[in-house]
C-alpha positions as a printed NumPy array, in Angstrom:
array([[113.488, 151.759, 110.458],
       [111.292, 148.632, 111.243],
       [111.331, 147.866, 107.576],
       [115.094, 147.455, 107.338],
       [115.164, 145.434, 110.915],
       [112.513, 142.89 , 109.254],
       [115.12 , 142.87 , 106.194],
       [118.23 , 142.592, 108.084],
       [116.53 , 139.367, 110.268],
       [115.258, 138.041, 106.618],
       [118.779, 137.793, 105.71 ],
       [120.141, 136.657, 108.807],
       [117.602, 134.197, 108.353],
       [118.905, 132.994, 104.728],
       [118.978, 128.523, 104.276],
       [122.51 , 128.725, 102.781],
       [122.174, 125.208, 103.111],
       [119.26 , 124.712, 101.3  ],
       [120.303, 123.419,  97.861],
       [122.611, 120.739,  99.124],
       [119.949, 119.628, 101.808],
       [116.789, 119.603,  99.639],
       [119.589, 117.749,  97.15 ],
       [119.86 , 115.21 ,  99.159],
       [116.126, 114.74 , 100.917],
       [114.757, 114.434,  96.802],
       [117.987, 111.915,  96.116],
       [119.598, 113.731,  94.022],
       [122.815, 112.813,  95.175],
       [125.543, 114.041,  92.713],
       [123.884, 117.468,  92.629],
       [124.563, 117.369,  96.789],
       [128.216, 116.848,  96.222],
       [128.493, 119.289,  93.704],
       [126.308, 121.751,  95.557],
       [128.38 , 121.287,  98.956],
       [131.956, 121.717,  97.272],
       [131.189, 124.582,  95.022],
       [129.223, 126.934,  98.324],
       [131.126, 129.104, 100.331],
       [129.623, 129.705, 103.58 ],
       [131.246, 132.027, 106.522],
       [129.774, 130.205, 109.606],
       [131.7  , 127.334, 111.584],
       [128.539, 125.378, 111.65 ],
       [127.099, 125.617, 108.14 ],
       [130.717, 124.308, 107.002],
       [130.504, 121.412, 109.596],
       [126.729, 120.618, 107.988],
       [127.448, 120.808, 104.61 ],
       [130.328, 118.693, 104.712],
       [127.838, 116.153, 106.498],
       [125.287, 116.3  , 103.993],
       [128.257, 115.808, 101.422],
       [129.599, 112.58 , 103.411],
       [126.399, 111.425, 103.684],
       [125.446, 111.982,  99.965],
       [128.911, 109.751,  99.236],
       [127.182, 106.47 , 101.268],
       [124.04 , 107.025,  99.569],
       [125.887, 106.379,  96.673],
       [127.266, 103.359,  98.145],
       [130.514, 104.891,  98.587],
       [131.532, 104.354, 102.373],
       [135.371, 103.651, 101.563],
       [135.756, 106.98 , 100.403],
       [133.899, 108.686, 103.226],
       [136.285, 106.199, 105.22 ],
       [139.59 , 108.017, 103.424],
       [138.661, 111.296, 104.048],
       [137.312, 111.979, 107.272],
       [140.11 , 111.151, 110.271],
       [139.08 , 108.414, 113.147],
       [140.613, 110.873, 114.966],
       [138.101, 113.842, 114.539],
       [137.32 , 116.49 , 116.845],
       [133.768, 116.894, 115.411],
       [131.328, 114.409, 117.092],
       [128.901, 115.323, 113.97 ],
       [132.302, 114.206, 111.349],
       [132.88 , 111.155, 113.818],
       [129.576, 109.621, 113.249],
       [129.06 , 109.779, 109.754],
       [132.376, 108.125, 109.748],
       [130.824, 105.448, 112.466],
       [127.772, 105.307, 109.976],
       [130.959, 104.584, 106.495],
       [131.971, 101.849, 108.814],
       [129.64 , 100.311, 109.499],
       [127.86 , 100.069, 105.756],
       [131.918,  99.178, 104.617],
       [132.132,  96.487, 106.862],
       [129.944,  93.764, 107.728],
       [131.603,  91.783, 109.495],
       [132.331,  94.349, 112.428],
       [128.879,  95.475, 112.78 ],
       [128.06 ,  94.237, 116.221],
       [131.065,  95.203, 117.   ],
       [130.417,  99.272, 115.526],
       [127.022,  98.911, 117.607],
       [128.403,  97.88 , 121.064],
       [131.009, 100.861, 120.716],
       [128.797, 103.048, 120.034],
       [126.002, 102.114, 122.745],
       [128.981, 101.877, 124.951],
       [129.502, 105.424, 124.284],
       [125.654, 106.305, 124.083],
       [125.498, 105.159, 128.062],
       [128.393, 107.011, 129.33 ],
       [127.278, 110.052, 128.019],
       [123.94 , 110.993, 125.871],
       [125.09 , 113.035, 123.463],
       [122.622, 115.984, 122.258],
       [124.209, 115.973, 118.992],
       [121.292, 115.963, 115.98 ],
       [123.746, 114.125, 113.156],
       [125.087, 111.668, 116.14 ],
       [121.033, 110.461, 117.115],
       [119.922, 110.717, 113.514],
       [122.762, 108.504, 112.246],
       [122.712, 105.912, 115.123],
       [119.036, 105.79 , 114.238],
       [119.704, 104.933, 110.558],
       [122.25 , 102.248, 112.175],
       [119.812, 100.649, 114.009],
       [117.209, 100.646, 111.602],
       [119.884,  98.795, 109.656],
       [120.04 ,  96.35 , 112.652],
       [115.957,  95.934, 112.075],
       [116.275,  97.144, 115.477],
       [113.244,  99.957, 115.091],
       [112.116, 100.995, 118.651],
       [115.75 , 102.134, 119.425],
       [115.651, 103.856, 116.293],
       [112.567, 105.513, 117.773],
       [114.44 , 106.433, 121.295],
       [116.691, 108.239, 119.819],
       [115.047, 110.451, 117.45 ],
       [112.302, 111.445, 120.126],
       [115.634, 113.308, 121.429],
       [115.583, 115.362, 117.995],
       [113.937, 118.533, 117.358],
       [115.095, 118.418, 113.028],
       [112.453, 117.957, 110.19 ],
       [114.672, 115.173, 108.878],
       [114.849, 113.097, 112.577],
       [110.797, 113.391, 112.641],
       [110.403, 112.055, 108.72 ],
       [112.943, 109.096, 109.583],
       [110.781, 108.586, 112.597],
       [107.477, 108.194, 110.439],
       [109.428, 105.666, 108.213],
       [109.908, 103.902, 111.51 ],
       [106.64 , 104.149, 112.831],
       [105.008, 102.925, 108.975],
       [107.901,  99.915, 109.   ],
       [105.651,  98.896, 112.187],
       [102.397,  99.315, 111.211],
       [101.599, 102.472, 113.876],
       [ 99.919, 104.771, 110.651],
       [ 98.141, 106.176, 113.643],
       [101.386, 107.72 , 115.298],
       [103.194, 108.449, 112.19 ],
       [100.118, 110.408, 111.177],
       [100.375, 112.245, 114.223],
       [103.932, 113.079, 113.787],
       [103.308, 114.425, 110.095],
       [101.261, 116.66 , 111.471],
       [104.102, 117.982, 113.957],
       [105.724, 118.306, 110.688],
       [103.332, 120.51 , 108.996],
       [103.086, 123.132, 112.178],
       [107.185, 123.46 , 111.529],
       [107.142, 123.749, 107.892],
       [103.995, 122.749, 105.867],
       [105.859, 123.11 , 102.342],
       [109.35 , 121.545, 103.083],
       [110.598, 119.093, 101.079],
       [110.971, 116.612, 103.587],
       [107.731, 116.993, 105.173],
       [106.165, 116.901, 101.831],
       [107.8  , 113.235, 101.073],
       [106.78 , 112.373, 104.154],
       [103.466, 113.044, 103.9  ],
       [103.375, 110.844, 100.878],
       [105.082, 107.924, 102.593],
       [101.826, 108.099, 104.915],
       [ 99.771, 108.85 , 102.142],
       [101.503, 105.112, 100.472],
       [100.62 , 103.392, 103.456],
       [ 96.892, 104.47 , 103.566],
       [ 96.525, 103.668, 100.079],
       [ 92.978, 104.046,  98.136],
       [ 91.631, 107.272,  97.362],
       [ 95.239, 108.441,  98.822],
       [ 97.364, 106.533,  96.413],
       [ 96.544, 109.838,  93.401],
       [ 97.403, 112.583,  95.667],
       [100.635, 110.468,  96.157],
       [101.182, 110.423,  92.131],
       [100.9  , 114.212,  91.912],
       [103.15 , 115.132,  95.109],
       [106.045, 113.648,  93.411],
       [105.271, 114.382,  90.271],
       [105.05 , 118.207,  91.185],
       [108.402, 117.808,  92.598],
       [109.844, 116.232,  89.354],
       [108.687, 119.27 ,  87.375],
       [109.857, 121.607,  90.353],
       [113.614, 119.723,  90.888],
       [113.262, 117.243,  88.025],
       [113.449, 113.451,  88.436],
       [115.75 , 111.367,  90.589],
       [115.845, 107.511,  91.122],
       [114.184, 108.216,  94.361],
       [111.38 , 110.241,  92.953],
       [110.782, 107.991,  90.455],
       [110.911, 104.788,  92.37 ],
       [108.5  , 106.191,  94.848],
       [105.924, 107.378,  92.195],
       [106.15 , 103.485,  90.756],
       [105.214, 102.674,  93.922],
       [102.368, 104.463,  94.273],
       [100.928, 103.086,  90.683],
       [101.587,  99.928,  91.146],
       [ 98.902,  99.874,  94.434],
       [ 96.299, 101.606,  91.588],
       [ 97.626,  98.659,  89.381],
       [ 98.822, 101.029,  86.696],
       [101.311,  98.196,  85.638],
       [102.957,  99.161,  82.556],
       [102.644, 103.011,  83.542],
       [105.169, 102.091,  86.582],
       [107.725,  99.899,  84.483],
       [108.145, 103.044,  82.207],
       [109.391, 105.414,  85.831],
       [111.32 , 102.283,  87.212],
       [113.247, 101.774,  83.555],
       [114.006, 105.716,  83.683],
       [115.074, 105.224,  87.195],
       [117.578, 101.887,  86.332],
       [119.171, 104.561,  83.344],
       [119.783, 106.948,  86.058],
       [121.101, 104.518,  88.64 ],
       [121.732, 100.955,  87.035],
       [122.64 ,  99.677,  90.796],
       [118.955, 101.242,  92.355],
       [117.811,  98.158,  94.613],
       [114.065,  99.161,  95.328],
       [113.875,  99.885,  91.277],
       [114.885,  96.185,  90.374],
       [112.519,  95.   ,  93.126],
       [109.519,  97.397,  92.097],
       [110.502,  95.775,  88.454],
       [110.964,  92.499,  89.279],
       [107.153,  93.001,  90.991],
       [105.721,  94.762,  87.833],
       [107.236,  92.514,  85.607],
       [105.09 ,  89.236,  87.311],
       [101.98 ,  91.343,  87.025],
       [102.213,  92.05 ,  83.375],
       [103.259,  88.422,  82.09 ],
       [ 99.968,  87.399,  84.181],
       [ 98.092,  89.908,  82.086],
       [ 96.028,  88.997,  78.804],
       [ 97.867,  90.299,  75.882]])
């Protein structure tokens, strides 16, 4: 009798979620999409979260217009409403300040407790280079995702010592997660050294296990470049610019490797 109660919670316990999160966490955007409209999933929530994740995968592909088209301004779901906030802002320029005083507006009136609402302000304010309110905001969030966007904060101002400490609040949640396992490397990036290999083999242990993505590749670049493994890094950034011609950090990573090689003896 115990044995079918453990197996009964295991399956109430199920990620139906998972592909079309992990999807999106390694940057394999297109699989997200696909993953999110092809899985059917019973519960109200799981709907509401994979359709975020799918939203979300759209502006990561630079696609806010359609995100724009598709989910109403006049949404009941504050989760829907701010990924729509988050397409208009990246759509429009020009009304920024104008996106961020609404919102704080709205932020003061009433905090709201809603995970996708902090998490996407966040990535509005890091937009606005605006980092410590980025910070406020996801100390309100319990999700594995709001902590890894906080250690990118933390590392974009130089507190390794914090964002060490909340990897480690990471770890005690879930050690082998995706997420926590790219953001381990970010810290890893940052420490450099004798760090800068273990960095290598994290993502390239998720390339064999998911296979590559821009983002993947990009990041291991990265992390050969610091080892000044020059012409080993223009090979992953070239295989990243044939999977995404448009991939910013690739032609910058490039652009970097590209210096360092003409300055090398033939």
């Amino acid at each position: 009798m115990q044995r079918h109660q453990t197996m009964t919670k295991a399956n109430d316990d199920v990620d139906h979620l998972f592909e079309v999160r992990n999807n999106f966490y390694l940057g394999a955007y297109q699989n997200c999409i696909n993953e999110a409209q092809n899985l059917q999933v019973k519960d109200e929530n799981d709907k509401l979260l994979k359709d975020v994740y799918m939203y979300r995968a759209y502006l990561a592909q630079n696609k806010p217009n359609l995100v724009l088209s598709e989910i109403e301004k006049s949404s009941t779901s504050p989760s829907l409403r701010a990924v729509r906030r988050f397409a208009d802002y990246l759509a429009n320029p020009d009304k920024r300040a104008v996106i961020m005083k609404e919102f704080e507006t709205e932020l003061n009136e009433e905090i709201p407790h809603n995970e996708t609402v902090l998490l996407l302000a966040a990535h509005m304010y890091i937009h606005e280079r605006n980092v410590e309110e980025a910070l406020r905001l996801l100390c309100q969030c319990d999700s594995l995702e709001s902590k890894a966007l906080a250690v990118q904060c933390l590392l974009k101002i130089d507190r390794i010592d914090l964002a060490v400490k909340e990897i480690k609040r990471m770890q005690e949640i879930d050690e082998d997660a995706t997420i926590t396992q790219l953001a381990l490397a970010w810290v890893n990036i940052a420490l450099g050294k004798d760090k800068l290999k273990d960095v290598f083999y994290t993502y390239q242990e998720m390339i064999d296990k998911y296979g590559a993505t821009p983002l993947l590749l990009v990041a291991q670049s990265s992390s050969l470049i610091q080892q000044q493994k020059y012409e080993e890094a223009e090979k992953l950034l070239l295989e990243a610019l044939q999977r995404d011609a448009n991939n910013a950090e690739a032609v910058i990573n490039l652009v970097v490797v590209s210096q360092y090689l003409g300055k090398a003896p033939e």
